[in-house]
Structures are given as C-alpha cells and as structure tokens.
C-alpha positions in Angstrom: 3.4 3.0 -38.1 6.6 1.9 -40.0 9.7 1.9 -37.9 11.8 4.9 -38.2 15.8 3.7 -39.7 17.0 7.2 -38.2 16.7 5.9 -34.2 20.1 5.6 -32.6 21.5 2.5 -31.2 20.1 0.5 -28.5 16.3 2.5 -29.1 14.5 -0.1 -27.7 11.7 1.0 -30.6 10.8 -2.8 -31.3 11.5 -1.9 -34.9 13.2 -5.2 -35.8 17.1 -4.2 -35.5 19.3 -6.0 -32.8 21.1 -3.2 -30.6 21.1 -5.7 -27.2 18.9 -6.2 -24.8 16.9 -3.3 -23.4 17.5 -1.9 -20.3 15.1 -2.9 -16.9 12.7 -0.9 -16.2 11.8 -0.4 -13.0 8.9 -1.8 -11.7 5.9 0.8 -11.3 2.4 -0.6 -9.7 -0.6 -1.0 -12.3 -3.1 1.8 -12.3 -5.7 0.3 -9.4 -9.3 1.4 -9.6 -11.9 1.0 -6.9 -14.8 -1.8 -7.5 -17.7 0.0 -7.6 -19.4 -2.0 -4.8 -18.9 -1.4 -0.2 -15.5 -3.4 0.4 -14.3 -4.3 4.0 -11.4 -4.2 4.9 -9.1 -4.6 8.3 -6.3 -2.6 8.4 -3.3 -2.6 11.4 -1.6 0.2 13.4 1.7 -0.6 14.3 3.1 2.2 16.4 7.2 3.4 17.1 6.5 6.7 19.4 4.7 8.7 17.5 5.2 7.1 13.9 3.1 4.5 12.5 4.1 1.8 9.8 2.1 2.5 6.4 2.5 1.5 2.7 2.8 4.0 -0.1 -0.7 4.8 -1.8 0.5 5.8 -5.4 -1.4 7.6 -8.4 -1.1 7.0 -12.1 1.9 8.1 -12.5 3.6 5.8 -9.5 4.1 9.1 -7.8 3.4 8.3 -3.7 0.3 10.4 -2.8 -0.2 9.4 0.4 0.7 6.1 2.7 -1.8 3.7 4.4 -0.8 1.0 7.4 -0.8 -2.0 6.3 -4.1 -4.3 5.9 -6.2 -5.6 3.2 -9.8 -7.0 2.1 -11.9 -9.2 4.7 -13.2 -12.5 3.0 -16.7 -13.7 3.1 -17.1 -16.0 6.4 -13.9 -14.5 8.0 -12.9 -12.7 10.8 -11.7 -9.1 10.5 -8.9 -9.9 13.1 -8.2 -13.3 11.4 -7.8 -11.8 8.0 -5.8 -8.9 8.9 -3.4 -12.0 10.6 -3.7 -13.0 7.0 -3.1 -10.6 5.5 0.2 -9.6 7.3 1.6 -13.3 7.0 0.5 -13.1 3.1 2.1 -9.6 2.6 4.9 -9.0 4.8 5.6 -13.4 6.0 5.6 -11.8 9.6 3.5 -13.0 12.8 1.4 -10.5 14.5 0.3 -10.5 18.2 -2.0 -8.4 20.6 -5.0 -7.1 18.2 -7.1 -4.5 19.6 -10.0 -3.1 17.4 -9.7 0.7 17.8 -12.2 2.0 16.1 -14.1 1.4 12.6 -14.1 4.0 9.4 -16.3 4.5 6.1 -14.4 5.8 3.5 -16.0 7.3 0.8 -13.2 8.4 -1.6 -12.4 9.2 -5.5 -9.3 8.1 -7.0 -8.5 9.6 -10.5 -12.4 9.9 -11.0 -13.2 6.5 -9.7 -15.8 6.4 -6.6 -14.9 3.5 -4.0 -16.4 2.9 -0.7 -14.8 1.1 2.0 -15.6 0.3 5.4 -12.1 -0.1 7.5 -11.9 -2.0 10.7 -9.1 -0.4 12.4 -6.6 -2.5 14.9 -4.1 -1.6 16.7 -1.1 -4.7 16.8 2.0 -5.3 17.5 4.6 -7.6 15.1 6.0 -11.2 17.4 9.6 -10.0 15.8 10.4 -6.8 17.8 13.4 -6.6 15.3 10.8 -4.7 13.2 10.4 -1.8 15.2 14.3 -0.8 14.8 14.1 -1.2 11.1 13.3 2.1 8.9 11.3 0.2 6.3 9.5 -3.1 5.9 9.4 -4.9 2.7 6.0 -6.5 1.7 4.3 -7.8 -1.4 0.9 -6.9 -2.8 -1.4 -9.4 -4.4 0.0 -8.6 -8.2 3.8 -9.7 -6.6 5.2 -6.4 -6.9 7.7 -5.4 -3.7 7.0 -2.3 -1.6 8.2 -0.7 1.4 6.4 0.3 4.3 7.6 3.2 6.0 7.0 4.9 9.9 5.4 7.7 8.9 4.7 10.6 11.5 1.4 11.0 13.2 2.1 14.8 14.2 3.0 15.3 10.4 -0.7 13.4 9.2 -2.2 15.6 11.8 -1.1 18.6 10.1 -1.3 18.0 6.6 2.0 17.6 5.6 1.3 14.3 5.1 -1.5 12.2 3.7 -2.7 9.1 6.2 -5.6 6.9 4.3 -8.2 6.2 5.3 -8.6 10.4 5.8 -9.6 10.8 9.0 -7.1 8.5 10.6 -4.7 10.4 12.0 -7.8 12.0 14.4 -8.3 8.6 15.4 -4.8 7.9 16.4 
C-alpha cells in the first residue's frame, strides 16, 4: 500500500519520512496458546491472611482475566517440588522454603478456542525473605523475559466470583 503524504508529524507510519524516533510502546505479553498435549505443572501458594500471591493471566488483548500463583512446567526426570524451587529462583531470583503438597488438579480449559490440559500439583510454601510478605506486589519474569507483577489477591473474593483464581477450582481447595 503506498504511504499516505497526508499523515501528520511524528506518524510512526514507516512510510520513509524522518519525524524522530517513535514513541515506546509498552510492553504487552505474546498471545499464548495451549500445546495440544497433558502438561504438568507445579504451582505454589504463598498465603498473607487470607490473600494469596498470583500472577496475572491475560487474554488477547493483554487485558488481566484472571491471576494464577505462581509455578510453572515440571521437566522430564524432575521433581514437582524441585521444579517449582526452580521455577521460583528462575522467575522471581527468590529462595523458597517449607513445601507442602496440598492437593493435585486436572485442568481442562479453553483459551480463545484453544483446548489445553493440565495436571497441577499444588504446594503450599513459604518465601526464605519474609520481606516479601509486606510487599504489595512481586516482580517476576516469564520465560519470553517480559516483567510482571504478582499480586495478593483475595481468597474470599475467588470464592465468590469476583475474581478469577486458575486453575478453577482453586479457591475450593484453599
């Protein structure tokens, strides 16, 4: 399509005029798609009273549809406990301590018309740095690099609806 000479300064239309440098735009997570095969996964529930500490689950349009605590996959030959250790070091560069498994979920789920299935081994933890637990939010990374904030997010709220708490189902547990 040939570039359009009417677009006012600084357009950022790519159409070969210098108007500076574009403005940043703020960072948004890729569209994620389940794989269409069972993944485990080990997630951790780090309680504050009645608020647990989750990550934001976002849709298509980065828009926060729901929170989940934080976790991720289990490798092959590795121990759900060991990679949720892991995975909190990878994600967050924090120590955990005093894993207890709580209970295990199947999750059988569609995101934006996407099937996934996953089977969640659920721990309650606590984090070595009690300096968390004071904090409102608690930066970590996902595997693409991209920053994110977990939040405490508030059981009684999950329980009711108000808020959405993936896996579903896991508020009951709690």
């Amino acid at each position: 399509m040939p570039h359009d000479q009417s677009c006012g300064s600084g357009c950022g239309c790519g159409g070969g005029h210098d108007h500076g440098p574009r403005p940043d735009v703020a960072q948004i997570p890729p569209p994620w798609r389940p794989r269409q095969q069972v993944r485990a996964l080990t997630i951790a529930i780090f309680r504050r009273g009645d608020y647990v500490l989750a990550g934001p689950v976002h849709d298509d349009n980065a828009q926060i549809k729901g929170w989940r605590p934080l976790g991720g996959g289990i490798e092959f030959g590795e121990h759900a406990s060991d990679a949720l250790i892991r995975e909190l070091r990878e994600e967050t560069g924090q120590e955990i301590c005093d894993l207890q498994q709580i209970g295990v979920m199947e999750n059988l789920f569609t995101h934006h018309g996407h099937t996934g299935h996953e089977i969640a081994l659920i721990f309650e933890a606590r984090f070595v740095n009690a300096d968390i637990y004071a904090a409102d939010q608690l930066s970590f990374a996902e595997q693409d690099g991209i920053e994110m904030h977990a939040k405490w997010i508030s059981l009684a709220k999950a329980r009711a609806g108000r808020v959405a708490l993936y896996p579903d189902g896991l508020a009951d547990l709690l």
